[in-house]
N, C-alpha and C positions, 0 to 999 in steps of 0.2 A: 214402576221400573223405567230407567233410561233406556231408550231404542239408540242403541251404538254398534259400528260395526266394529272392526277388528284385523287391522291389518297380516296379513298371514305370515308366518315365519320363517318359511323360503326367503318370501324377501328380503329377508338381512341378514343371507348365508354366507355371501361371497362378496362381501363391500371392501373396497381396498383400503384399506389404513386405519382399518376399523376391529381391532381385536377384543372390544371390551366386551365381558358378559352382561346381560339384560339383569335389572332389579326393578321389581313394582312396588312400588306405593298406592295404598284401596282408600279410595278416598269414594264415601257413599259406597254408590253398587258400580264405578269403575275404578279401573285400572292406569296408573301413571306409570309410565315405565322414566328411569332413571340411572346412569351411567356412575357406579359409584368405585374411585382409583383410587388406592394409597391407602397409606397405612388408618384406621377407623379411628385412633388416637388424635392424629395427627388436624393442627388447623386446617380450615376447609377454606376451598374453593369453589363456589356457587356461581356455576357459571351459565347462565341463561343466553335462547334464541329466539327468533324473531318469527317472524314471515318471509318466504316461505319451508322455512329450515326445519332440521330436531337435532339432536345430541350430534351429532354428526358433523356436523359445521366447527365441533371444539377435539375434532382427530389429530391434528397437528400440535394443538395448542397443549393437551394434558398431559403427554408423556416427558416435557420437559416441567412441567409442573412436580407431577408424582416423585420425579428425578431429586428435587429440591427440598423432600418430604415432605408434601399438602399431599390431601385428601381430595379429590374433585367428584364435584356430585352436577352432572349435566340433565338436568330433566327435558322432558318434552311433554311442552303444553299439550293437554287432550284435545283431541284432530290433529296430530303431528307425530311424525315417528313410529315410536310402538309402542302411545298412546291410545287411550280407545278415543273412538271418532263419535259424538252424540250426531244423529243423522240431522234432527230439528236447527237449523239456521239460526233460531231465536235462544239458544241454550246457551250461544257465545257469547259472556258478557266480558266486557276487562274486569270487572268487580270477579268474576267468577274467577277468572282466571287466575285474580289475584289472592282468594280465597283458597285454593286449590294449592297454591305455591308456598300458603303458608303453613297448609296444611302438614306439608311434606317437611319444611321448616323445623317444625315443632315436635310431629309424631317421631324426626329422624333425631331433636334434639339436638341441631347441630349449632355450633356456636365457634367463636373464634373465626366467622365468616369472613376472608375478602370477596363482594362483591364483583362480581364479572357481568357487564350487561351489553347488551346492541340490539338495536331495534324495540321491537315488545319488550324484550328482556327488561329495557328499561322502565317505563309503567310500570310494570309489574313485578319487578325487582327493587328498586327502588323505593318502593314501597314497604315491603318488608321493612327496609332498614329504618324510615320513617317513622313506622308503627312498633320497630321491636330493635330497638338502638344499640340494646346491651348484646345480641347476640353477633353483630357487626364492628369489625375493628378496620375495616377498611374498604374504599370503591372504589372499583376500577369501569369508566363512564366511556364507552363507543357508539358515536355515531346511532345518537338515540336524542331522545326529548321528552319532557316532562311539559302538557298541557297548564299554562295561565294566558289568563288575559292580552297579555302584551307578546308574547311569543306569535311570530311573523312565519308561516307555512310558508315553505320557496314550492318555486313551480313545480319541483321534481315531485313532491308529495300531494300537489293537487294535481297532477296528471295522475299519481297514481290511484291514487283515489277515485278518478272518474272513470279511468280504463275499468275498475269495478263496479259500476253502473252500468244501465243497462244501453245497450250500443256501443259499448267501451272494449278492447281489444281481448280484454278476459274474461267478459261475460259472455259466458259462455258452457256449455257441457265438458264438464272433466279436463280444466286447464293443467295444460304442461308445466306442472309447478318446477319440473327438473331443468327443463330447457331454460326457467328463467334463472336457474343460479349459474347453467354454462354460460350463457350471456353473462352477466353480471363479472364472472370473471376473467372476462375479456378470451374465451376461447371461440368464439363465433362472432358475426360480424350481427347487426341488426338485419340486415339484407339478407344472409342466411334464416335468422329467427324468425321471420314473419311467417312464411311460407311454410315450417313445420309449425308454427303455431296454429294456423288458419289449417290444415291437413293436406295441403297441396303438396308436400312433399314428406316424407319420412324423415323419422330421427335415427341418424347414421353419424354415429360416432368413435372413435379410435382412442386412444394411447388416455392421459389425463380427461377430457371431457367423457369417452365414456366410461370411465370411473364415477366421474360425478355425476352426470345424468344418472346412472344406478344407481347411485345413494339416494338423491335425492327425488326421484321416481316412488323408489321401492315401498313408501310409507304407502303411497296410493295406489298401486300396482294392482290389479286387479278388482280395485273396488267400485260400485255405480256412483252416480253423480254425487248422492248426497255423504258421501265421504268426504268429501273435498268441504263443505261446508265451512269447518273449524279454518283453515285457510280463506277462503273467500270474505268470511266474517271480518280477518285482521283489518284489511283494508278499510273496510265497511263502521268500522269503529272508531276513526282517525275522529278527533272530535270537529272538523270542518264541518262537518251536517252530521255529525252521530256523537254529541255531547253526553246524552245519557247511556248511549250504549259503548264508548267508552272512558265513563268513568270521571268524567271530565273536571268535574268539585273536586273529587278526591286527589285525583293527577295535581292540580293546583295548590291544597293544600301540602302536598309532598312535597313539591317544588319550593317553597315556600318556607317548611321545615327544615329541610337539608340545606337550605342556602345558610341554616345557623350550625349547620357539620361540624362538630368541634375536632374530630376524627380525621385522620389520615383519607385523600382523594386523589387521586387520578385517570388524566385522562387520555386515553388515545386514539386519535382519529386519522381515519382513511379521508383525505385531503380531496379525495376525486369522487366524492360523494353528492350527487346534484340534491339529492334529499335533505340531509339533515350537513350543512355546508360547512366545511370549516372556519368560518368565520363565528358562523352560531356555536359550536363547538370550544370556541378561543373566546368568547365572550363570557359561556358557560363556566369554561374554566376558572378563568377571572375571579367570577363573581363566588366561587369555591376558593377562592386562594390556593387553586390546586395545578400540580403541573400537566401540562400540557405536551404531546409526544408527537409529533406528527409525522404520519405514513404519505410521504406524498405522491407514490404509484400505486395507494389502494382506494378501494372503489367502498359502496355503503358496505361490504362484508370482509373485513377485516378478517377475520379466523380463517375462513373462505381461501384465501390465497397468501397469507401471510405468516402461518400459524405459529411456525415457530419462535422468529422475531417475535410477535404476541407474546409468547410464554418469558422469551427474555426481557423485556418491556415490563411486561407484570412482576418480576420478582427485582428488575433493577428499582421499581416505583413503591417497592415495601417498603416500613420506615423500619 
């Protein structure tokens, strides 16, 4: 049996802009939880998160989706949300992850996909449409990457990557995974974050930020260190030093594959993204023959702060 914790259900009683009811998918002997809107007939919407996100990150984004008659089906990787959390460090593989996504995929039978992806999402989404082309009629590509050879990491993503190493700013016991998406959307300054990050000061928040601190708190809310694992993992995966542990062959094969997309693409990127840059993003594009939408006052999380723009974006870029 898998040693997994279980994040508690208080925690996603009172999240604001959050009214969807919970669905699991049993994949083995855990539980995937997934966010499933719209009519069950209707084409789908497959809309995947990253690090340090879950379902949650696409509140904004669904209801003007659902509005347009799609189905949206938001899951949360296991260690995320109100997914179960495997305690073991070593259980997080991107193979895994991707093996689990497809699982959900297949058992849910869903088909007529537009792809929705950012961050992990993409690896792992991505993928799917790779390995199973006919259930996919369209991609919608954010401020993500797909591991080859010649693909140039910017500083933004080997800083972050070593912040999770050991000496690095989030290596550490039971990181503030919430406080990093108040940061990120420009509700705090870095000179605030440091200080509740390190504990020297408390996390005291009001109006919009503490909304999202709660959201995105709530998955780890009361659990010991080794919950947090499945998060600490993503980082740990980037293939700069963890080739095999995330996937890195397969990543490049995909990449590789979908560059012959013969399928409807696009893309929309947060311009203020030090990680995955808009330049890489417009080159991406490019080499899809696909359009290109640019957010130029959004940061790597796009749904995060822009969400409904997002939903109109996605349904002006159907063909």
């Amino acid at each position: 049996m898998t040693e997994y914790l279980r994040s508690a259900e208080e925690n996603f009683a009172e999240l604001a802009n959050f009214p969807f009811a919970p669905n699991y998918h049993q994949w083995q002997d855990l539980r995937m939880h997934y966010v499933d809107e719209g009519p069950a007939d209707a084409p789908v919407m497959l809309l995947l998160h990253g690090m340090p996100t879950w379902s949650y990150l696409y509140r904004d984004v669904i209801p003007g989706l659902v509005a347009a008659g799609y189905r949206c089906i938001a899951p949360d990787h296991m260690g995320f949300g109100r997914s179960d959390k495997p305690t073991d460090i070593h259980w997080y593989t991107i193979a895994r992850h991707t093996e689990i996504l497809n699982s959900l995929i297949v058992d849910l039978d869903l088909r007529n996909i537009t792809l929705v992806c950012q961050d992990w999402g993409g690896p792992t989404g991505l993928a799917q449409a790779a390995m199973m082309p006919e259930r996919f009629d369209h991609l919608v590509i954010m401020n993500t990457w797909l591991h080859h050879p010649e693909y140039e990491y910017s500083k933004g993503i080997t800083d972050w990557n070593s912040n999770w190493h050991e000496g690095g700013r989030f290596h550490r016991p039971q990181p503030d995974l919430g406080l990093l998406m108040v940061l990120s959307a420009g509700l705090i300054s870095i000179d605030e974050f440091v200080p509740i990050l390190s504990g020297e000061k408390a996390a005291e928040f009001s109006g919009p930020a503490a909304d999202m601190y709660q959201a995105y708190s709530a998955p780890f809310r009361g659990l010991p260190d080794e919950g947090y694992n499945g998060a600490r993992r993503f980082p740990l995966s980037i293939p700069l030093d963890s080739y095999n542990n995330g996937n890195a062959a397969a990543q490049t094969l995909h990449y590789r594959t979908l560059l012959q997309w013969q399928k409807s693409c696009h893309f929309i990127w947060g311009c203020r993204d030090d990680v995955f840059t808009e330049a890489w993003g417009r080159q991406w594009a490019a080499q899809m023959n696909a359009r290109f939408d640019p957010l130029d006052d959004a940061g790597h999380f796009p749904q995060n702060t822009h969400g409904s723009r997002l939903a109109e974006l996605i349904l002006q870029g159907k063909p």
